[in-house]
VOLUM-39946 format. One record per residue: x, y, z of N, C-alpha, C in turn; residue in one letter. Coordinates in Angstrom, 3 decimals. Layout:
BEGIN
+----------+----------+----------+----------+----------+----------+----------+----------+----------+--------+
:   n_east :  n_north :     n_up :  ca_east : ca_north :    ca_up :   c_east :  c_north :     c_up : residu :
+----------+----------+----------+----------+----------+----------+----------+----------+----------+--------+
:        X :        Y :        Z :        X :        Y :        Z :        X :        Y :        Z :      a :
...
+----------+----------+----------+----------+----------+----------+----------+----------+----------+--------+
***
This chain:
BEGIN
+----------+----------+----------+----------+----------+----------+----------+----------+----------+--------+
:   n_east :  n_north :     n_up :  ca_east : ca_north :    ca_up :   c_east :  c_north :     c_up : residu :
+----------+----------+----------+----------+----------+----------+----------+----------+----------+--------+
:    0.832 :   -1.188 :    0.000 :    0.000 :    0.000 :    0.000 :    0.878 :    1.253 :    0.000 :      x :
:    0.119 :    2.339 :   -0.743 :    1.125 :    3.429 :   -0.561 :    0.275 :    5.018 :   -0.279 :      x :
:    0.948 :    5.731 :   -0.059 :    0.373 :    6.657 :    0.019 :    0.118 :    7.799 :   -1.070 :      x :
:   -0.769 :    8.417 :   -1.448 :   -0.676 :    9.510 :   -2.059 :   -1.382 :   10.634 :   -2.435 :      x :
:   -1.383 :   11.429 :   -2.833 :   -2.095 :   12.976 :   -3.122 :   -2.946 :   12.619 :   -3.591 :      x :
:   -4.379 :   12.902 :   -4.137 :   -5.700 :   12.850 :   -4.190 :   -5.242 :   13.164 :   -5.699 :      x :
:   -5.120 :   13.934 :   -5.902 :   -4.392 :   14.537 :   -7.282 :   -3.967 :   13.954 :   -8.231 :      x :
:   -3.133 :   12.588 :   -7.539 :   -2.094 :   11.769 :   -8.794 :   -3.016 :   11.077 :   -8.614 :      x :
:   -3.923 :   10.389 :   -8.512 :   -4.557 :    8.935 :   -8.459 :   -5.152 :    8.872 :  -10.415 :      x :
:   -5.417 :    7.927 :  -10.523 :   -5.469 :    7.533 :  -11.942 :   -7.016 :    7.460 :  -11.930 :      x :
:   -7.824 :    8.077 :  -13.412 :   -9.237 :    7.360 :  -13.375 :   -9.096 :    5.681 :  -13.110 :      x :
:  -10.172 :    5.321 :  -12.496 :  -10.690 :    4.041 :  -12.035 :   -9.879 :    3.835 :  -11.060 :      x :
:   -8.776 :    4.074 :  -10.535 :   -8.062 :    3.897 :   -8.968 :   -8.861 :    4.312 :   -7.910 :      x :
:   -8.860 :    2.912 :   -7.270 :   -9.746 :    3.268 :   -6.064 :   -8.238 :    3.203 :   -4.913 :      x :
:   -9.489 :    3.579 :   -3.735 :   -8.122 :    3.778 :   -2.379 :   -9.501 :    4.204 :   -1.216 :      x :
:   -8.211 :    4.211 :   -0.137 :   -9.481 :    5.031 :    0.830 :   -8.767 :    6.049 :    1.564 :      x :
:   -9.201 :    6.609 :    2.228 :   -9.128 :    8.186 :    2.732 :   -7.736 :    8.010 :    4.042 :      x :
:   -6.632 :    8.153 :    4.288 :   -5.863 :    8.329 :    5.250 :   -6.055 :    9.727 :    6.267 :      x :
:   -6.367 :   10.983 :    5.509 :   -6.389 :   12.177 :    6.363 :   -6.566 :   13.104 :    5.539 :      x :
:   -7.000 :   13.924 :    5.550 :   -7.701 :   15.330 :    5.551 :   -6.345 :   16.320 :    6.116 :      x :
:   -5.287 :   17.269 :    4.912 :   -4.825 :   18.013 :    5.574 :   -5.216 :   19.403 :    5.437 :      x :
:   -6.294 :   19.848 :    5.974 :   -6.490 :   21.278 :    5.859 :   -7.672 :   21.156 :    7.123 :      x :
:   -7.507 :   22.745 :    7.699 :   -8.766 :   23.176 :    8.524 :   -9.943 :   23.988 :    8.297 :      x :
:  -10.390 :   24.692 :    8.783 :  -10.974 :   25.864 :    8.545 :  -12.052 :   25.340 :    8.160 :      x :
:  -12.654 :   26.186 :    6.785 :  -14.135 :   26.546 :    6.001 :  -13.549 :   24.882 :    4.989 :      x :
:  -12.384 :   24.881 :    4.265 :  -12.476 :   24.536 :    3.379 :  -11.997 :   22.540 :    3.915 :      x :
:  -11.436 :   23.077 :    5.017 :  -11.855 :   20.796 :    5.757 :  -13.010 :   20.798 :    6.329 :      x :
:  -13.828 :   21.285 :    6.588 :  -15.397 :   21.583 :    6.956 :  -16.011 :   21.143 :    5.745 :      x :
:  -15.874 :   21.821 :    4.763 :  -16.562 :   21.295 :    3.401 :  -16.210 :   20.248 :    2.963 :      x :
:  -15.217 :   19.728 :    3.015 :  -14.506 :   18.701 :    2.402 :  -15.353 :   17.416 :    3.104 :      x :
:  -14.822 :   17.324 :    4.453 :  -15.959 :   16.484 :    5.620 :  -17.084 :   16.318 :    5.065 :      x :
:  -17.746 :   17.507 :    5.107 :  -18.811 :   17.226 :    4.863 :  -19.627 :   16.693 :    3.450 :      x :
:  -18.618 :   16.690 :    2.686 :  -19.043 :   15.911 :    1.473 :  -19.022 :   14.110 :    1.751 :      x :
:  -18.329 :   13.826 :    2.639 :  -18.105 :   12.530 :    3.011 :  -16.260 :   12.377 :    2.884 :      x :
:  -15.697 :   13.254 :    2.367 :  -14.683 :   12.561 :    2.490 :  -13.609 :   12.883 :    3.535 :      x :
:  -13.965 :   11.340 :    4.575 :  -13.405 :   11.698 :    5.464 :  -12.670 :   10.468 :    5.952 :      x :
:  -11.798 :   10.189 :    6.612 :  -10.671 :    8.932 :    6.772 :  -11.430 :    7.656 :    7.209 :      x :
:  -11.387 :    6.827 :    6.162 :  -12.072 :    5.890 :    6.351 :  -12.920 :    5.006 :    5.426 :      x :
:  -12.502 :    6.275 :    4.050 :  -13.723 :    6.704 :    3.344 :  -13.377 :    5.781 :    2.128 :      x :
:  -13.802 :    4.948 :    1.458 :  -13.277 :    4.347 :    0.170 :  -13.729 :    5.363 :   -0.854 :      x :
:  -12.607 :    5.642 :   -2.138 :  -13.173 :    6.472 :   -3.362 :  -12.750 :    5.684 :   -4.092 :      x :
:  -13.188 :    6.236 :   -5.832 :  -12.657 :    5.861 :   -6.717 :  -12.912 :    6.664 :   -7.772 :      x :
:  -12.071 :    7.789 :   -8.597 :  -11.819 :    8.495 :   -9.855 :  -12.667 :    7.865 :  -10.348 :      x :
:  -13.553 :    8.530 :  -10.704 :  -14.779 :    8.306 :  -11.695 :  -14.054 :    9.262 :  -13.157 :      x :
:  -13.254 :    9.927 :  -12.880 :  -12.748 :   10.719 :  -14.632 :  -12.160 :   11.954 :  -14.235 :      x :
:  -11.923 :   12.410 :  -15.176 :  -11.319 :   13.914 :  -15.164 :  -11.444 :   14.386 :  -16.229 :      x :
:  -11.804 :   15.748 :  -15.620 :  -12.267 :   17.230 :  -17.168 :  -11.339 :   16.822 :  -18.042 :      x :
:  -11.285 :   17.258 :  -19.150 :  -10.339 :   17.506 :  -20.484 :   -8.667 :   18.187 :  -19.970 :      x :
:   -8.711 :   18.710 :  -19.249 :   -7.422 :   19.562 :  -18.214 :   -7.323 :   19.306 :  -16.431 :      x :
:   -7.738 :   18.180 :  -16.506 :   -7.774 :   17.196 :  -15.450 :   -8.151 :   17.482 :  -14.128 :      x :
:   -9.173 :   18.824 :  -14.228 :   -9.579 :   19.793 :  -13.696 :  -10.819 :   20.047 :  -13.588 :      x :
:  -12.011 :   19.548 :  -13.167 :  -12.086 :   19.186 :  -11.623 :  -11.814 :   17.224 :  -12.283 :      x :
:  -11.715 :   16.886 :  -10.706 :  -11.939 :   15.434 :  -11.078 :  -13.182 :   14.777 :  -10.273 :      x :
:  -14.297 :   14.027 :  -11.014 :  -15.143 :   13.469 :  -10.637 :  -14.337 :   11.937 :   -9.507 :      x :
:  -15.487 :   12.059 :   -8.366 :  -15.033 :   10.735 :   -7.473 :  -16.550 :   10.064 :   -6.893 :      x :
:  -16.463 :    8.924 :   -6.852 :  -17.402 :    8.210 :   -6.128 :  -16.725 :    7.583 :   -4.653 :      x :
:  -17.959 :    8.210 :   -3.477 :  -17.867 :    8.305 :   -2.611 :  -19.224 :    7.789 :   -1.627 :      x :
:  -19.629 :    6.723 :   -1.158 :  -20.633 :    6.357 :   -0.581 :  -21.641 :    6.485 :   -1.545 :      x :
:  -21.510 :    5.818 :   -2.753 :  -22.568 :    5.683 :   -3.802 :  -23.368 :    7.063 :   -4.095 :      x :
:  -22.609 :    7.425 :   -4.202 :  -22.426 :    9.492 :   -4.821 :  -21.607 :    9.570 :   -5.590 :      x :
:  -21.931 :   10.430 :   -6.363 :  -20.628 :   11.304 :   -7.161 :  -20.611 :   12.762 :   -7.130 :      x :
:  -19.404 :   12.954 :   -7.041 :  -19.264 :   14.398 :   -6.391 :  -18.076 :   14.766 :   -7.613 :      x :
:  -17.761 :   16.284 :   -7.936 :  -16.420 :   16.459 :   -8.500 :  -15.730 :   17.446 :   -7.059 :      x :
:  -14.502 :   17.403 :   -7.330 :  -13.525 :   18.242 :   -6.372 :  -11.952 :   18.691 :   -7.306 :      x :
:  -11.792 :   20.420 :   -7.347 :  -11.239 :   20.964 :   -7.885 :   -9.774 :   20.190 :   -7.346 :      x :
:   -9.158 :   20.340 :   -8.458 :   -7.147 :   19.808 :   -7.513 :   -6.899 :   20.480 :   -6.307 :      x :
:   -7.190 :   21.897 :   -6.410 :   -6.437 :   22.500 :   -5.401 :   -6.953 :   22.117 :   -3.679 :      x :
:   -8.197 :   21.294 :   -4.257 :   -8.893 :   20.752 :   -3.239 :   -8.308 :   19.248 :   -2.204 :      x :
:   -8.155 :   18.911 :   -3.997 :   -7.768 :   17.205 :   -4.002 :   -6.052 :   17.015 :   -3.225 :      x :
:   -5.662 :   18.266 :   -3.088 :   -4.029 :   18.614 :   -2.500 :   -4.101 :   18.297 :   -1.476 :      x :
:   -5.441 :   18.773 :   -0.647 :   -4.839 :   17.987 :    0.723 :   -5.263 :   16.889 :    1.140 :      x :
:   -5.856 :   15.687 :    0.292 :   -6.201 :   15.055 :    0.886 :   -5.471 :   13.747 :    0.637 :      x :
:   -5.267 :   12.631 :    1.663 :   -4.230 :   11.795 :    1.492 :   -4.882 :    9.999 :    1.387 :      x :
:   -4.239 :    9.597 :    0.380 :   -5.130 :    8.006 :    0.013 :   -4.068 :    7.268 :   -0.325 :      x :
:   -4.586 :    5.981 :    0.630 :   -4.002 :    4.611 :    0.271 :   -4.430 :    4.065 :   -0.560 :      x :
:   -3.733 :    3.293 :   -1.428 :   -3.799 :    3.289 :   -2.975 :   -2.788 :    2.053 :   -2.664 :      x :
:   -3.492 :    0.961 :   -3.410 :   -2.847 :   -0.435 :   -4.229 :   -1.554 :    0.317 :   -4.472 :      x :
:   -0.222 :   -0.521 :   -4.521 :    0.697 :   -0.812 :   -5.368 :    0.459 :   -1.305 :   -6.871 :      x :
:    0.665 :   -0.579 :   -7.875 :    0.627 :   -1.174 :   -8.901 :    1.610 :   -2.287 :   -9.003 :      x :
:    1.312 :   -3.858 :  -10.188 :    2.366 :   -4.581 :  -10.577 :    3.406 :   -4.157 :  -11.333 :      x :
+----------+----------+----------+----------+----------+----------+----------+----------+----------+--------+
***
């Protein structure tokens, strides 16, 4: 297992949620979308400029901008 930025994950890579690094207004929102440690996702796609990226999250789909997807941290398969 490894760790990594919300950001690099590949469409169809799933993982689940390690931590949330931000406070304020904008880990409040984040939470409250569901994604919160514990949480299984999986890249449902990304815009044309990989910007926002769609994720499924407790049989939802939500999109979340990168600058969003920066702080949040996922365990993610080792690829072969």
């Amino acid at each position: 297992m490894t760790l990594i930025n919300m950001r690099h994950m590949a469409k169809h890579q799933s993982g689940i949620i390690k931590a949330i690094k931000v406070d304020g207004e904008l880990g409040r929102r984040i939470r409250e979308m569901g994604l919160v440690p514990g949480a299984e996702i999986t890249v449902q796609g990304r815009a044309p400029l990989n910007d926002p990226v769609a994720l499924r999250v407790m049989d939802c789909t939500l999109t979340l901008r990168n600058n969003e997807a920066d702080f949040i941290l996922v365990e993610v398969q080792d690829q072969p």
